[in-house]
N, C-alpha and C positions, 0 to 999 in steps of 0.2 A: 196748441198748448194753452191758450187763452180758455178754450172752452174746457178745459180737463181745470183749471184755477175755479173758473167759477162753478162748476159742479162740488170740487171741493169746498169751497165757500158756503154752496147753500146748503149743502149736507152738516156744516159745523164749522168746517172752517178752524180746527183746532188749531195751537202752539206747542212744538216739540224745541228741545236743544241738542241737538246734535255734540255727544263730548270728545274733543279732540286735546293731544296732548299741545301742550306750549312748544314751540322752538327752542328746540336747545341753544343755548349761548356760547358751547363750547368749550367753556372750562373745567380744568383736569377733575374738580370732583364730578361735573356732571356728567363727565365720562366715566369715572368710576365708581358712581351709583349714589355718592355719599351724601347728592342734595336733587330732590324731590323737584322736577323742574313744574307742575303742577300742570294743570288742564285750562279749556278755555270752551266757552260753546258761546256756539251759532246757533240763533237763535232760526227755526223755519217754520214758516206759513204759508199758504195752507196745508192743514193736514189732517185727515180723517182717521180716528183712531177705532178698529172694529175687535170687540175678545174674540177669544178663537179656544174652543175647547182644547181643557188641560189633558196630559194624558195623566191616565193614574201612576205612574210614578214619574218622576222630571221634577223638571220647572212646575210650578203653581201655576204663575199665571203666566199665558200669553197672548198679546196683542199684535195684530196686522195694522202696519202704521202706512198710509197711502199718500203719498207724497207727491206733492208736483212738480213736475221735471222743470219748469222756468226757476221755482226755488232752489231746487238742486246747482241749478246753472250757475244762478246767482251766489249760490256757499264755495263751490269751486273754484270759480272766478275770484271771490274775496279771501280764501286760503291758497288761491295759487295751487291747487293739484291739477294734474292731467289730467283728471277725469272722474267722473263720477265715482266710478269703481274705487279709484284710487283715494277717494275722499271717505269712504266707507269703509275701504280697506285699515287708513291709520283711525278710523273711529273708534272710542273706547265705549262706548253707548250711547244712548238713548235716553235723555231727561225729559220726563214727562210728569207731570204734576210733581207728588215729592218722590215718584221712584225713579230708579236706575234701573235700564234693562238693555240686557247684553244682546247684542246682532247676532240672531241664528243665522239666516241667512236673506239674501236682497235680490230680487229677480225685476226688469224693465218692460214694462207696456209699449210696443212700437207701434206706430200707426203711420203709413207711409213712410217707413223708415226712418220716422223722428220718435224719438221716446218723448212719453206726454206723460209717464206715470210710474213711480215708484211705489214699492211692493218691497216691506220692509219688515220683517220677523222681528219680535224682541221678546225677551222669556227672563222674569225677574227667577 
């Protein structure tokens, strides 16, 4: 994993935030919708962000966002999900400069049965 960071690094080494919803607190409006429990992002580095042609109709733009699985570990670990999957799963996006782009979809690089590298679609 060490070597899949600094690869990223010297390629750019970018910053994404990752948007996740706040924990609910439990009370009766915020079960019943009537207050906005708001978001929070995690900040992750490193990360390489590559365009990826648009198709002609869709989404405008999209980006292949390449992520290092020790950061991954490390947002997991500090959200408390089971799992990577499951960390992307409650994701609401992807902040990345001043846009917001929705998770197509998320696929993992193994290399001896350790993932060293995420593989992360996002389409404004």
């Amino acid at each position: 994993m060490r070597a899949a960071d600094a690869l990223l690094r010297a390629l750019g080494g970018d910053q994404i935030g990752l948007v996740l919803p706040q924990p609910e607190t439990g009370t009766d409006s915020m079960q019943l919708g009537l207050t906005d429990p708001g978001v929070q992002q995690v900040m992750i580095t490193p990360v390489v962000v590559r365009t990826l042609p648009a198709p002609t109709t869709g989404p405008r733009v999209r980006l292949e966002f390449l992520i290092s699985a020790s950061a991954i570990a490390s947002a997991v670990a500090a959200e408390g999900a089971a799992s990577a999957e499951a960390l992307f799963d409650v994701a609401l996006g992807i902040q990345y400069q001043a846009d917001l782009f929705h998770i197509e979809s998320v696929s993992t690089d193994f290399f001896a049965g350790t993932a060293y590298l995420y593989r992360v679609i996002g389409v404004e």
